[in-house]
N, C-alpha and C positions, 0 to 999 in steps of 0.2 A: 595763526596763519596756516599752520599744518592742515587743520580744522578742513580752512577754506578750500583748502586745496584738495583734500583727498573728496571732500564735498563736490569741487566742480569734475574732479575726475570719474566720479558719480555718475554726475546729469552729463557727461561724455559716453560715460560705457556702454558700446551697441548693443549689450543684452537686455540693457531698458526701456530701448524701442523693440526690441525682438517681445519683451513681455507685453508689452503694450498691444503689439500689430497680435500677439499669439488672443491674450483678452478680447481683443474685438474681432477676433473670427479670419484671421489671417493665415497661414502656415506654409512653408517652404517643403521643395522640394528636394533639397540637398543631396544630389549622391557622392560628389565629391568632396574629397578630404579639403579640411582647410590649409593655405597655403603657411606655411612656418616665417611670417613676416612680423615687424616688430608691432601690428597693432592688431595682428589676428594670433600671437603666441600668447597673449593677455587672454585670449579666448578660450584655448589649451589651459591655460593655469587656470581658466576661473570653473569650468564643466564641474570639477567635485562639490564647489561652492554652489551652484545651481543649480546641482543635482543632490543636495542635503535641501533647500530650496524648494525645488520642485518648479522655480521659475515661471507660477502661477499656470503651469500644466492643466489640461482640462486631459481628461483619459478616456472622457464617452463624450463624440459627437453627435447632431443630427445635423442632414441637410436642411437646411431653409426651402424658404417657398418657391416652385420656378419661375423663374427669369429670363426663360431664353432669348427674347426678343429684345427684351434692355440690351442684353450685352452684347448681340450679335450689331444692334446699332451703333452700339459705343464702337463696332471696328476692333473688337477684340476676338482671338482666338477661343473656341470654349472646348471643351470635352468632358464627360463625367468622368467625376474617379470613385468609386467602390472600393477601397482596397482594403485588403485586412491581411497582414504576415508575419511573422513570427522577426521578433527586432534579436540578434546576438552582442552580447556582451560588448566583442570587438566592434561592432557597427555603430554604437551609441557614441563617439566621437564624430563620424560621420553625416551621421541623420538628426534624430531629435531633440540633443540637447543641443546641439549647434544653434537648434532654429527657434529655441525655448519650446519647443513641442513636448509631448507626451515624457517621460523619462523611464524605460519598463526596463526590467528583471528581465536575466536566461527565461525564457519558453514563456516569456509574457507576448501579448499581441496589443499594438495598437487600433484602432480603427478610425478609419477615416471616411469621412463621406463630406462629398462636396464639388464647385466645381472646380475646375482647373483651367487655369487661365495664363498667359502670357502677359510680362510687363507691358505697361498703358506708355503710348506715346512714345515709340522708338524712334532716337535721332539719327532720321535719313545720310546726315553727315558723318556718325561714329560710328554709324551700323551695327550697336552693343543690341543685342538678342534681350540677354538678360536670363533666370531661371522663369520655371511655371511654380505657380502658386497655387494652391487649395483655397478658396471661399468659402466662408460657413455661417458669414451674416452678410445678406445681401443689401440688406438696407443700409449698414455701416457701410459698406463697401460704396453704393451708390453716391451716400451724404459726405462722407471725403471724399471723394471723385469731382464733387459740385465744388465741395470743398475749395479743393487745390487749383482749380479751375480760375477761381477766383482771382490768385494771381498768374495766370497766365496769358500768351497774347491775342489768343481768342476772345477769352472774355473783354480786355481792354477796348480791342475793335469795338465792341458791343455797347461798352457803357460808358464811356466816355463821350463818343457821339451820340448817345442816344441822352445824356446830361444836356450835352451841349446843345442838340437839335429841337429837343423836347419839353426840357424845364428852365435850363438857366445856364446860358452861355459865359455869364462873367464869371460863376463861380466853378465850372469846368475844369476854362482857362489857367483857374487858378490852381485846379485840382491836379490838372496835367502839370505843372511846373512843378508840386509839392511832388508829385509821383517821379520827374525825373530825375532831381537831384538826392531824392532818398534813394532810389533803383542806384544814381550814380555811384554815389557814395559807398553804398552796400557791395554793390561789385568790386569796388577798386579796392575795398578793404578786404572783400572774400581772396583777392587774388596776392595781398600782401600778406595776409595770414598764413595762406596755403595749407589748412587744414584739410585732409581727405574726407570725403564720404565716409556715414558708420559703416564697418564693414559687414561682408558679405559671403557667408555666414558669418553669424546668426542673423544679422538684418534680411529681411526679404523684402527686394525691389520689386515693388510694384508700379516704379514709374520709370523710366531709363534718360530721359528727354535731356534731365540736365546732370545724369550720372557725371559726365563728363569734367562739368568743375567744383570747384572748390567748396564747403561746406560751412564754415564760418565767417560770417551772421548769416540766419537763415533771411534770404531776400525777397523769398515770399512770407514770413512775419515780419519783415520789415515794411511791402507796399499793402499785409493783409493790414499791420496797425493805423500806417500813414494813410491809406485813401476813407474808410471809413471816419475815423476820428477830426482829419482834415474836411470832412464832407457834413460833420455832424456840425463843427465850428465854424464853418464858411455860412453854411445855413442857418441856423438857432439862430433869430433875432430879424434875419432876412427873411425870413418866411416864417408864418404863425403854425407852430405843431410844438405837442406837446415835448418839454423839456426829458422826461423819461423814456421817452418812444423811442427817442432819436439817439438817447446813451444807450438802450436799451440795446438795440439793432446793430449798432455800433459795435459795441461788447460781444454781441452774435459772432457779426461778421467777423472780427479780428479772432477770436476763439477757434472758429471754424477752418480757418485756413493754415493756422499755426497747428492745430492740431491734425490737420490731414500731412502735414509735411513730416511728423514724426509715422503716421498708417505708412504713407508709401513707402517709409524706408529711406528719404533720402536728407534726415537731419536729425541729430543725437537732441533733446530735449537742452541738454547746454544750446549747441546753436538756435533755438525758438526761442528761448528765453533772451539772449544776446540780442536776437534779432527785435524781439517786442521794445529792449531798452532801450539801443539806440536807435529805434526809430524815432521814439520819446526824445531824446536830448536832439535829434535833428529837430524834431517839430517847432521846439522849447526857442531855438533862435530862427529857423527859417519863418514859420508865420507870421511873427512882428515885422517881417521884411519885407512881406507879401508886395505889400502897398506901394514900395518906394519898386520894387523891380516889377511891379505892372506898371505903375507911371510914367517909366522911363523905357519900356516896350514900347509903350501905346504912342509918347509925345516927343522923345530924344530923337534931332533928325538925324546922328549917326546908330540909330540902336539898330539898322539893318543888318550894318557892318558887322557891328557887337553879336547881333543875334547867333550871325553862321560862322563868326570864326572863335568863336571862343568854345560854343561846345567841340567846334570841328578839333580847336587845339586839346581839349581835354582826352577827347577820342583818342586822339596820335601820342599822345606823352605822357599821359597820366599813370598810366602803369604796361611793362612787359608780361610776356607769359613765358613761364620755361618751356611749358608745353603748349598745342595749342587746344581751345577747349571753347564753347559755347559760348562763355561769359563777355568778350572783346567784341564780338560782331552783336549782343545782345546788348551791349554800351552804349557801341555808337547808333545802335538802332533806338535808344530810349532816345540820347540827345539829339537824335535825328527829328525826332516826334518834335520834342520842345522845341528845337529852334522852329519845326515849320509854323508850328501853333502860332508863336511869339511874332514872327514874322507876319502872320496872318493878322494879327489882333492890329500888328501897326498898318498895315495894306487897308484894314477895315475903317481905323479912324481917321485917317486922310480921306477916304472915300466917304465917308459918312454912314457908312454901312453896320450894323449889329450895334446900334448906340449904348452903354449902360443906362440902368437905369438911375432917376435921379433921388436925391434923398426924400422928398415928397411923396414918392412912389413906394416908397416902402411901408411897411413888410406888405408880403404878399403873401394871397391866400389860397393854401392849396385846393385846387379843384375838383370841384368833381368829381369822379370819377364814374364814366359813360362811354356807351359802345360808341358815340359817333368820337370822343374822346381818343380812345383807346386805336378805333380802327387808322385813325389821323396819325398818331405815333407811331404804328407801327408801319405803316406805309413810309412815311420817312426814312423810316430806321431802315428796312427793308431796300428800298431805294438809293440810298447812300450808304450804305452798308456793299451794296453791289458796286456803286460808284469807286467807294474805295478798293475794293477786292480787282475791279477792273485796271483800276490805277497801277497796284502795286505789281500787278503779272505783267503791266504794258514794261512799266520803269525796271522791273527785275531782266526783261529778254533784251532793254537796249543798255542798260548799263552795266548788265557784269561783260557782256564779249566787250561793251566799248574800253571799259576798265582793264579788261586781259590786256586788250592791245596797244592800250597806252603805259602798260607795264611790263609788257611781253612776257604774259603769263601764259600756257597753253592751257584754251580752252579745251581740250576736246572731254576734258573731264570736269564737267562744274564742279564735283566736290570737290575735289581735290584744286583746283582754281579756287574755291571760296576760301578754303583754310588759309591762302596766301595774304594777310598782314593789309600790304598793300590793293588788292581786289578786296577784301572783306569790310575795311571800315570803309574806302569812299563808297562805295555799293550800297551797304548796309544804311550810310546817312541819306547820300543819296534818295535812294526810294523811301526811306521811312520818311525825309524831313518835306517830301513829294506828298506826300500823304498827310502827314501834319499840316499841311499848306492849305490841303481840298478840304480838311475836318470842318475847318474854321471860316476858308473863305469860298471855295472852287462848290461846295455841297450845298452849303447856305444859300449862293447866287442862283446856285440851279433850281434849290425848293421856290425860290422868289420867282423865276421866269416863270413856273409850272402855277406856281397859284394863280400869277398874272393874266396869265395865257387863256 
């Protein structure tokens, strides 16, 4: 048991993502001392130990290839840095080894070349800055950037309706509801854990978005395992592709996102690891369930009721925050999705609208693939894509002031309004479960008038 434990205090220690981020071309800016707190004094004790180490140091850089124009799109800060200066004895708590960087001798010089850039994705609400950071593999930096993207709500927007609009609405629906209750789940436990972020130094944040909460299970290894894997078993058998391709892709995707979460800095390789397994033991009974909680969406003539109050109750009681942080309004914004989806599926089958298909019908066979194909989907996608975005800016400007003022919250400051408990989760369900509602039935009706037409 000692074993296990001094083992996972291991795959906890933020100098093993510092070694990681330093390996793939990352490195921190450090000028400040680190703070004498109980999980950055472990950082002060361990320096002699990764500085006999050498904590996978590289001592001679080269810039990469330029890039200006990626990054300047990505909406990031850039500037070169050249630097080259002489490191003293005393500074080497400060600087290098903190960041698992270079470790040099009195009258040695590091050298650095590369660019310099500000954390990706700062939260409008926490207004965390964050350090700058030095790049020195731009590709690496690019492919976790896609990466971690992956779980994010941009991407969601994207590929879920574009599942849903494009290839196969039943298995979507279904993908959306594996993705809510794992996202659920994952939160309520990040927020019962209360484990911090790796700290900072040595970690270098290169994302800030969700600095704010809690760290254990990672919840993007948990929707990178759950939607790929859930996406590979919904399909296999429903549609004819080869059995490798589809594990294959799978394994990609989930690899890629669990490992960009340890590049940015914002999860110790314990929480990816935690985060892949219990995705796993959620999968393990939620999928055998799939069937009885679609059937009783689609044909239960109370499942309306069920639909909006049960996630609405999970939202409100399922867990407090000591502080407040990102993860509550990101809660009810998932069960917001679900319920509208679920809601839609059964508004659809009264109507007679998006029928499944029937067992005869099966497998189907992938298409194609052609410009007049192609240009078809992305029209769609393009088009309720906007639908949605117009959606959620109309529902965000009538219901957070309506919510202030049925709570008598003072607008005159949304952020600070949104952090408020009471404006954050009806708002937050509110619009997202708004949205959920158009994915399924309000975008579909509309593709139908326009083809009609």
């Amino acid at each position: 048991m000692v074993r296990v434990m001094e083992y996972l205090r291991y795959l906890q220690d933020p100098h093993l993502v510092a070694r990681f981020q330093l390996i793939c071309g990352i490195r921190g800016t450090f000028s400040e001392p680190v703070p004498a707190d109980s999980s950055t004094s472990d950082s002060y004790r361990s320096v002699e130990k990764v500085r006999s180490r050498n904590n996978g140091a590289l001592h001679h850089h080269t810039a990469g290839e330029t890039g200006d124009e990626h990054l300047t799109s990505m909406g990031v800060q850039r500037r070169t840095a050249d630097v080259s200066e002489p490191r003293k004895l005393k500074h080497d708590m400060e600087d290098a080894p903190l960041n698992g960087a270079s470790l040099s001798t009195v009258g040695e010089s590091v050298a650095v070349r590369g660019s310099t850039l500000k954390p990706l994705r700062r939260n409008s609400l926490t207004g965390e800055a964050g350090q700058e950071f030095v790049i020195e593999n731009r590709f690496l930096f690019y492919l976790f950037t896609f990466g971690t993207e992956l779980g994010n709500e941009l991407f969601y927007i994207i590929f879920f309706p574009f599942i849903m609009w494009n290839v196969d609405a039943f298995v979507s629906r279904r993908l959306i509801m594996v993705w809510v209750w794992v996202m659920y789940v994952g939160q309520c436990t990040k927020d019962v854990i209360g484990w911090p972020r790796p700290a900072s130094p040595p970690v270098v944040k290169v994302e800030m978005f969700y600095n704010s909460e809690y760290s254990m299970p990672s919840t993007h290894a948990m929707s990178g395992t759950a939607i790929p894997f859930s996406l590979f078993f919904m399909t296999h058998g429903r549609w004819e592709y080869p059995y490798t391709l589809g594990f294959s892709l799978a394994l990609c995707w989930c690899l890629l996102v669990c490992s960009s979460r340890i590049y940015m800095g914002m999860h110790s390789v314990l929480d990816v690891i935690a985060g892949i397994l219990y995705s796993m033991l959620i999968l393990f009974f939620f999928l055998p369930a799939l069937d009885t909680i679609d059937s009783f969406n689609l044909s239960c003539r109370y499942a309306p009721l069920v639909i909006v109050s049960i996630p609405l109750a999970l939202a409100l009681f399922s867990f407090t925050l000591d502080t407040w942080s990102t993860s509550r309004g990101d809660t009810a914004q998932i069960l917001g999705v679900g319920a509208g989806v679920a809601l839609a599926s059964h508004v659809n089958q009264l109507l007679g609208l998006m029928p499944d298909l029937t067992a005869d019908q099966l497998p189907l066979m992938v298409p194609t693939v052609s410009g007049g194909l192609m240009c078809g989907a992305m029209l769609r996608l393009v088009l309720g894509v906007i639908v949605l975005i117009t959606i959620r800016a109309l529902m965000k400007a009538v219901t957070i002031p309506l919510v202030c003022w049925l709570f008598r919250v003072p607008s005159s400051d949304v952020r600070k309004a949104r952090q408020h408990m009471e404006v954050e989760l009806p708002y937050r369900y509110i619009v997202y479960g708004t949205m959920g509602f158009s994915v399924l039935f309000l975008v579909p009706l509309l593709f139908t008038y326009v083809e009609n037409s």
